[in-house]
Structures are given as C-alpha cells and as structure tokens.
C-alpha positions in Angstrom: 0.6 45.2 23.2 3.3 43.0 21.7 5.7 41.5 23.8 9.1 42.1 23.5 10.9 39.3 25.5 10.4 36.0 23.5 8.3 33.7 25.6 10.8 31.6 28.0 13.2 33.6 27.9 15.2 33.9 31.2 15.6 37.1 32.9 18.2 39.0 35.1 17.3 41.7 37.4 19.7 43.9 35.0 18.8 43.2 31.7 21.1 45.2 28.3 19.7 46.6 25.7 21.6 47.6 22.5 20.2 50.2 19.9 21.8 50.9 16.5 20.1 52.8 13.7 17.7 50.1 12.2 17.7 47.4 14.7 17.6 47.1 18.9 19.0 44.0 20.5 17.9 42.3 24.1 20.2 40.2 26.1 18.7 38.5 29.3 19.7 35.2 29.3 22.2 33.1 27.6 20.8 34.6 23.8 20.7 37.9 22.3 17.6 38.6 20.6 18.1 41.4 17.5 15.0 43.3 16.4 13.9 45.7 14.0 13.5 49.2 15.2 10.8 50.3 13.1 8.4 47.1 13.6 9.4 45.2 17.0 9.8 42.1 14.8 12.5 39.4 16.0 15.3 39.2 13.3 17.7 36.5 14.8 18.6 34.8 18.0 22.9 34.1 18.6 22.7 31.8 21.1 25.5 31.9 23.7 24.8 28.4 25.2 27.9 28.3 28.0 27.4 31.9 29.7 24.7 34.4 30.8 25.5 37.6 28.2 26.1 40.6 30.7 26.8 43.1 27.8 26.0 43.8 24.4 26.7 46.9 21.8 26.0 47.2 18.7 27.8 49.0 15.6 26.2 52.2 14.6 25.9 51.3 11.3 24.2 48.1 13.1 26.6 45.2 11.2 28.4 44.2 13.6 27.0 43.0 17.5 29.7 42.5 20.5 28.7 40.5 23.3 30.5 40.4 26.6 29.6 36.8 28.9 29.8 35.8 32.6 32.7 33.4 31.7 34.2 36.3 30.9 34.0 36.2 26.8 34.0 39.0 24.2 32.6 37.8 20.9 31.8 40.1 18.1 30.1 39.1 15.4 28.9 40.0 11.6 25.1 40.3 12.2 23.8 39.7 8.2 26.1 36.7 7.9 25.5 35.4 11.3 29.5 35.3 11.9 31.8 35.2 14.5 34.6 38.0 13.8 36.9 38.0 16.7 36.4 36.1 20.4 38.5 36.3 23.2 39.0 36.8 26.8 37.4 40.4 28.3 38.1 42.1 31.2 35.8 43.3 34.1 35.8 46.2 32.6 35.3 46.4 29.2 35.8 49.8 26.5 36.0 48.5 22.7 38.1 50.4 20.5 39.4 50.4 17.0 36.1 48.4 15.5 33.8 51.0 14.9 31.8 50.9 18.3 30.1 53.4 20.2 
C-alpha cells in the first residue's frame, strides 16, 4: 500500500482534493501536494507557509493550480514553471471564471 499523504503532513477533518487529466493534487495543511495520476508519485510541493489551504482546483488541461487560504487568499499558479500567475483577496465564496477552470 503506498501512502498518499507525505509523512508529517498536517491534516484537517475536511481535506480537498483536485483531479485534472494527468495529475491529482492534496491539500491538508499549509502545502499542496501534486501527483501523477497514473503512478501516485509526488511531483511538487507549493508551500503556502502563512495559511491552512481550504481549496484547490486544478485546470483541466492540468497547467495551471488555484489555491484558496484561511487568510482568505486566491493564488493561481503555472504548475510546470512553478509560478505565481495572479494572487489576490477571495471571497467566502468562491466561483473562478474566465481562466479556464472547471
């Protein structure tokens, strides 16, 4: 059995899960962990030191990875360069539009 959940990871009771077509990404704790689909194997970590991440989504295309944080942040990011795209301030509620997100 592999585990999924990198060891030391922090937990909520209400974890978010993100799946795109090649990749799945985990947010628990103050990281989001992106794996491959096909293998289970951890691709990258984007830390989020300052907040607990309470949503993630990811593309469909799986490029691009928005994270939503208890502070509360939106960040999106470009996940093959490992860039920040936009950040800002979200809402309680949260709908993304206009970036290509499901």
């Amino acid at each position: 059995t592999q585990k999924i959940i990198p060891a030391g990871a922090c937990t909520l009771s209400t974890q978010t899960i993100a799946v795109s077509q090649q990749n799945f990404a985990f947010a628990g704790d103050t990281n989001v962990y992106l794996y491959d689909l096909k293998t289970c194997s951890l691709l990258k970590v984007f830390p989020f030191t300052e907040a607990v991440v309470t949503n993630i989504q990811l593309s469909a295309d799986g490029k691009r990875l928005s994270c939503a944080t208890m502070l509360p942040t939106l960040e999106v990011w470009d996940i093959q360069n490992e860039r920040m795209l936009a950040t800002g301030c979200a809402p309680p509620v949260l709908v993304v539009k206009g970036l290509g997100m499901k």
